[in-house]
C-alpha positions as CSV (number, residue, x, y, z in Angstrom):
1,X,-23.3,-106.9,-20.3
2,X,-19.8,-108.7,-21.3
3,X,-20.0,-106.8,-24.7
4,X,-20.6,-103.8,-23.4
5,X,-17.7,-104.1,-20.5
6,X,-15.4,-105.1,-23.5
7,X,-16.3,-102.1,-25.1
8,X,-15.6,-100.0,-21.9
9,X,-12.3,-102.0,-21.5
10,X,-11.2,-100.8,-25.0
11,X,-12.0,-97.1,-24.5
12,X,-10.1,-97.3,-21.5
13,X,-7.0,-98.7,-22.7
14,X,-7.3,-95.9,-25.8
15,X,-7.7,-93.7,-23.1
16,X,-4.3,-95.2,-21.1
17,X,-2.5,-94.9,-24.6
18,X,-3.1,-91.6,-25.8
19,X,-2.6,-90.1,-21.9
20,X,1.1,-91.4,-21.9
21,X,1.5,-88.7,-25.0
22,X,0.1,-85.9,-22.8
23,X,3.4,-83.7,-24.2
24,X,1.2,-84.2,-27.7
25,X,-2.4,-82.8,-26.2
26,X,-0.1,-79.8,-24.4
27,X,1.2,-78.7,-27.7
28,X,-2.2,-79.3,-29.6
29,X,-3.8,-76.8,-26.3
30,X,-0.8,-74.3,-27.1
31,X,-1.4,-74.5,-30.6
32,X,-5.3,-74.0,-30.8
33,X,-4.2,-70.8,-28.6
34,X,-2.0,-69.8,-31.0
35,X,-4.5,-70.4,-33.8
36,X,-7.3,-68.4,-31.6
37,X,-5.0,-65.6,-31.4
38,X,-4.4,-64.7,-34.9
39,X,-7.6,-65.4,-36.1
40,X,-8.9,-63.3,-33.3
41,X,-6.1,-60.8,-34.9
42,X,-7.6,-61.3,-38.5
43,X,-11.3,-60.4,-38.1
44,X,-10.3,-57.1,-35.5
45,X,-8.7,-56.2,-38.3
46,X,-11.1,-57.0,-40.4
47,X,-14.0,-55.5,-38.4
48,X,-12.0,-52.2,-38.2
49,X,-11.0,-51.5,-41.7
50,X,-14.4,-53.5,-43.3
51,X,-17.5,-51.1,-44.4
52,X,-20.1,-53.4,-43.1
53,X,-20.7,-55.9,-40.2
54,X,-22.5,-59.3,-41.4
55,X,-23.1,-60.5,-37.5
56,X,-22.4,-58.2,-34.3
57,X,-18.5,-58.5,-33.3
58,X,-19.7,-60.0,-30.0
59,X,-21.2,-62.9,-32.0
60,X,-18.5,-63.2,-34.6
61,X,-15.7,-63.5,-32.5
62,X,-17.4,-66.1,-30.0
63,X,-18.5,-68.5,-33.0
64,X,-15.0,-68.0,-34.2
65,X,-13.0,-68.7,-30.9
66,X,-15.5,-71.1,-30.3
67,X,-15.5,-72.9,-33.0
68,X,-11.7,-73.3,-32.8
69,X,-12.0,-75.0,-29.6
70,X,-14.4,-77.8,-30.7
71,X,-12.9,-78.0,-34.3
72,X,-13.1,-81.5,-35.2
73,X,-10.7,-81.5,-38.1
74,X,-7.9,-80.2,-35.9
75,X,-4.3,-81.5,-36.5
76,X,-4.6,-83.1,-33.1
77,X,-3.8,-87.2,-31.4
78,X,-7.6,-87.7,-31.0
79,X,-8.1,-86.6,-35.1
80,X,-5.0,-88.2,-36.5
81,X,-4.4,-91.5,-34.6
82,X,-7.5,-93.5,-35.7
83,X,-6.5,-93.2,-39.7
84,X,-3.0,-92.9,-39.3
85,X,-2.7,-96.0,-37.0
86,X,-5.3,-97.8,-39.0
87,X,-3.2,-97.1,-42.6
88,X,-0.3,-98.6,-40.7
89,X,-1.6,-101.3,-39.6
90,X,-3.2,-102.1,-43.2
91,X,0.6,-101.9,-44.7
92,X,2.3,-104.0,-41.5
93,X,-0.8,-106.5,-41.8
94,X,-1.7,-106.2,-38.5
95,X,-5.4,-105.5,-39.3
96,X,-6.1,-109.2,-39.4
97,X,-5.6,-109.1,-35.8
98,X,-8.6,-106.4,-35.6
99,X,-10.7,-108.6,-38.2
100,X,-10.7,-111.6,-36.2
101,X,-11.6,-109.8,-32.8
102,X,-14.9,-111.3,-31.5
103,X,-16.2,-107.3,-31.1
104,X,-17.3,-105.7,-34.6
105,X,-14.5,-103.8,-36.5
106,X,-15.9,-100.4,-36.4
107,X,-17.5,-100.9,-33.1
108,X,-13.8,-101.3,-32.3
109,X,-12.9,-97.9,-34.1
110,X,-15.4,-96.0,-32.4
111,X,-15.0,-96.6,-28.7
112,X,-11.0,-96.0,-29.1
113,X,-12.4,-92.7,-30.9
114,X,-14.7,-91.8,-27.8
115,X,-11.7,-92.0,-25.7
116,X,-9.4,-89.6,-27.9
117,X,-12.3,-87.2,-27.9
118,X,-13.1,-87.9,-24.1
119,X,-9.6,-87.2,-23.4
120,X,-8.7,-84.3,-25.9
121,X,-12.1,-82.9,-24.1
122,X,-10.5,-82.9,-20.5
123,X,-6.7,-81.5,-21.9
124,X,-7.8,-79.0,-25.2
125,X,-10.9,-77.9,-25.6
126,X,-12.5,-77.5,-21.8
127,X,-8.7,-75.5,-20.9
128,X,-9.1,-73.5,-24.7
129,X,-12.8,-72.3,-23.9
130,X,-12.2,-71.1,-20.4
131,X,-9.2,-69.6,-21.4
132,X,-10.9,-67.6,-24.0
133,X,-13.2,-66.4,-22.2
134,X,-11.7,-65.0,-19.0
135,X,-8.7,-63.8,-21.4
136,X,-10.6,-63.0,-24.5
137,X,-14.1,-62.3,-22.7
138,X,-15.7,-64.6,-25.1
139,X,-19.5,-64.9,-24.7
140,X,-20.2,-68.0,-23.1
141,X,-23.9,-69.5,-23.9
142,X,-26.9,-67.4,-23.7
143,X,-28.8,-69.5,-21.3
144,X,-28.4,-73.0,-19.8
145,X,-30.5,-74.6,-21.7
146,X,-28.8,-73.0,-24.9
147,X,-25.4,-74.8,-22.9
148,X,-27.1,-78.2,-22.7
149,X,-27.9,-78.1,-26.2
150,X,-24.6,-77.0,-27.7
151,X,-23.3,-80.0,-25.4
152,X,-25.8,-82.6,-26.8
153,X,-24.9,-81.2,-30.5
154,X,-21.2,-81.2,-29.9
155,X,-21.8,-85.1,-29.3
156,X,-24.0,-85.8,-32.1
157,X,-21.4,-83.9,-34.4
158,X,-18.9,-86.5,-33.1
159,X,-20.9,-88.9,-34.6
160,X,-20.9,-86.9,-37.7
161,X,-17.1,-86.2,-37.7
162,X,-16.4,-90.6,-36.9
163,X,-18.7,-91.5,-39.5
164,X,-16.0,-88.9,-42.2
165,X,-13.2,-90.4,-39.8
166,X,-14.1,-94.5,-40.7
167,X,-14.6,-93.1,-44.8
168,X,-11.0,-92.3,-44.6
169,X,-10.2,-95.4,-42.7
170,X,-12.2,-97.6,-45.2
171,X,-9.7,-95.2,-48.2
172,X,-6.7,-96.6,-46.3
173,X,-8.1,-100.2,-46.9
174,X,-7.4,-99.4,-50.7
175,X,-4.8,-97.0,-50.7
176,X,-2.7,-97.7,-47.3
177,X,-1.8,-94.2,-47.1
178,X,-3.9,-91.5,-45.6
179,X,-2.1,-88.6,-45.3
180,X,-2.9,-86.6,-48.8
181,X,-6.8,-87.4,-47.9
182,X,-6.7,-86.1,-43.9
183,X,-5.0,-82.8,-45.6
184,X,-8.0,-82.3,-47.8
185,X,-10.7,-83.3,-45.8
186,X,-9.2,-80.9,-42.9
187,X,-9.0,-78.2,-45.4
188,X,-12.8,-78.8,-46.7
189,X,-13.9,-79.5,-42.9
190,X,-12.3,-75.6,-41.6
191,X,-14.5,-73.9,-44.9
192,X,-17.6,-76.4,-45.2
193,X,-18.3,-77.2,-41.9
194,X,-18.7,-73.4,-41.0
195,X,-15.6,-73.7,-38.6
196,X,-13.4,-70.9,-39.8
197,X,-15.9,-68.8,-41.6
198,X,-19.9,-68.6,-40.6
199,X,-22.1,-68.9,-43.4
200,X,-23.5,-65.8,-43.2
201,X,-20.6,-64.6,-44.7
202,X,-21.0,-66.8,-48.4
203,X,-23.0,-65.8,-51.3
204,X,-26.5,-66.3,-50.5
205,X,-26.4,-69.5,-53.5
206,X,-23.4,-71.1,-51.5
207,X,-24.9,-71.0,-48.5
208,X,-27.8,-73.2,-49.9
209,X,-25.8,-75.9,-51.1
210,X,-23.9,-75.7,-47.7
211,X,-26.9,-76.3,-45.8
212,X,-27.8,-79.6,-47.4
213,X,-24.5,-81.4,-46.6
214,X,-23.5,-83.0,-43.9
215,X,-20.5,-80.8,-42.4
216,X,-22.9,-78.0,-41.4
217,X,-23.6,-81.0,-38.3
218,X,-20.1,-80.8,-37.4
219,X,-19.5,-77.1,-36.4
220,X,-22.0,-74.7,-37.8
221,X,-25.0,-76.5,-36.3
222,X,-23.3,-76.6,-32.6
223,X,-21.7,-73.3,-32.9
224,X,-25.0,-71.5,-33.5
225,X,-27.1,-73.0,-30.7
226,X,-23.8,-71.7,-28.4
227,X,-24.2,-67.9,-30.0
228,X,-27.6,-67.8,-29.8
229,X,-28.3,-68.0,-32.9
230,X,-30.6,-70.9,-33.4
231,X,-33.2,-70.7,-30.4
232,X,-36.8,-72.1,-29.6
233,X,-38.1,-74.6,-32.2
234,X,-35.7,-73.5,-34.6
235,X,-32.9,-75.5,-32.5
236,X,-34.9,-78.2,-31.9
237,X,-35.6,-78.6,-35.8
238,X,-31.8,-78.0,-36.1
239,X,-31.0,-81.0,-33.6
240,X,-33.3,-83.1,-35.5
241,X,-31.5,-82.5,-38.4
242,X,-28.1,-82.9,-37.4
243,X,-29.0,-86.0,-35.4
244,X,-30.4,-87.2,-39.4
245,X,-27.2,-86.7,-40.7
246,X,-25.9,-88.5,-38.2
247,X,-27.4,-91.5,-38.9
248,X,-26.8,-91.1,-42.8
249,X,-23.6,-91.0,-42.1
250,X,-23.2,-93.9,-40.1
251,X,-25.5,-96.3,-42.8
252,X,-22.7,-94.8,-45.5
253,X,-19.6,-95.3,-43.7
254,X,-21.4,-98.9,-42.6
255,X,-21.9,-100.0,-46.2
256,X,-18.5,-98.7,-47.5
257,X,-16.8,-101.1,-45.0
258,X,-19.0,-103.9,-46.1
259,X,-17.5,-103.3,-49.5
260,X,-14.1,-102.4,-48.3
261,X,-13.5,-105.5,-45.6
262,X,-14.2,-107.7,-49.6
263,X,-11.4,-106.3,-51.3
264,X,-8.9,-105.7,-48.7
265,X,-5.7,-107.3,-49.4
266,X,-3.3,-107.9,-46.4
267,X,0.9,-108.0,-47.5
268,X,-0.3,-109.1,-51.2
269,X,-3.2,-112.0,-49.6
């Protein structure tokens, strides 16, 4: 019980920091509109002029609005601050101070990350998705229980998109410096994870190899239970394998900071 109230004591204070920045979560909720407008823009345009429709525009446009709202590899507090605070801390040295805390390093990493996604939850992506779909008319889920399962695999995709997140961290160990590696995994996250682009639209080869690695748990998983895509048994086999990946992902991020936490090297120590 003490553990676990420490734990709830760090989210909350992760909570308390990133809420004094609410100006930043504003900007991030006008930005994703912005971002929702011109893609919504882009594929009108494309619908109109294309010859033929890979998935009804209804469905299209929902999965891509949609997917804009819950995109994990947005340029947003709750994505950046983990790395970027952790490579700082690597170069000012102040990641002994972590080490030495009587609560597990990562455990440490991933309540703080519960609270920027609690919080970017409540300020971005709830206002985003309403606002798409009373301004947009975006589709909202089939059916309720299509709703609670988008919700349970938008949190298991979380754990997907920490496990990438504490990869990076465990880079900064080595490098100190982050900021070339967030650029490239957010630009492999928007194509990979099926965030910008449903797969339906890739070569029928490219779509294989997409759908055994682990970024389809991220966006495409979640985004096609919300559609109605995935329905019945088929999302409950899709669930299972997200939740898979998942845990994968957390045994490789895990064993990468085993290694890491050996050859880190604090101000030349």
């Amino acid at each position: 019980m003490n553990t676990l109230r420490r734990l709830g004591g760090m989210s909350r204070i992760a909570v308390r920091q990133r809420m004094q920045f609410r100006f930043d979560f504003m900007m991030t909720l006008v930005s994703t509109l912005m971002f929702c407008v011109l893609y919504y823009m882009l594929w009108k345009a494309i619908y109109m002029y294309g010859s033929g429709q890979v998935l009804p525009w209804e469905q299209l446009i929902t999965y891509v609005m949609v997917g804009q709202t819950i995109n994990f590899a947005r340029w947003s507090p709750a994505e950046r601050a983990p790395t970027y605070a952790m490579a700082l801390r690597v170069r000012s040295g102040d990641i002994a101070l972590d080490l030495i805390r009587p609560v597990d390093f990562q455990v440490q990493r991933f309540v703080e990350a519960a609270g920027f996604f609690a919080v970017e939850m409540l300020w971005v992506n709830i206002p985003a998705l309403l606002l798409l779909i009373f301004g947009l008319g975006i589709q909202s889920p089939p059916s309720l229980a299509a709703g609670a399962a988008f919700v349970l695999s938008l949190i298991i995709g979380f754990f997907v998109a920490f496990s990438i997140n504490s990869i990076i961290m465990m880079i900064s160990f080595m490098t100190t410096n982050t900021f070339g590696v967030q650029l490239a995994k957010r630009a492999m996250m928007d194509i990979f994870a099926g965030t910008l682009i449903p797969f339906d639209f890739f070569p029928s080869s490219l779509q294989t190899v997409l759908t055994y690695l682990p970024f389809q748990a991220m966006a495409y998983i979640p985004l096609s239970i919300y559609t109605g895509k995935l329905t019945g048994i088929h999302m409950g086999y899709a669930l299972l394998e997200q939740l898979a990946w998942a845990l994968v992902m957390i045994v490789i991020s895990r064993l990468l900071w085993m290694k890491a936490a050996k050859r880190l090297a604090i101000n030349g120590g």
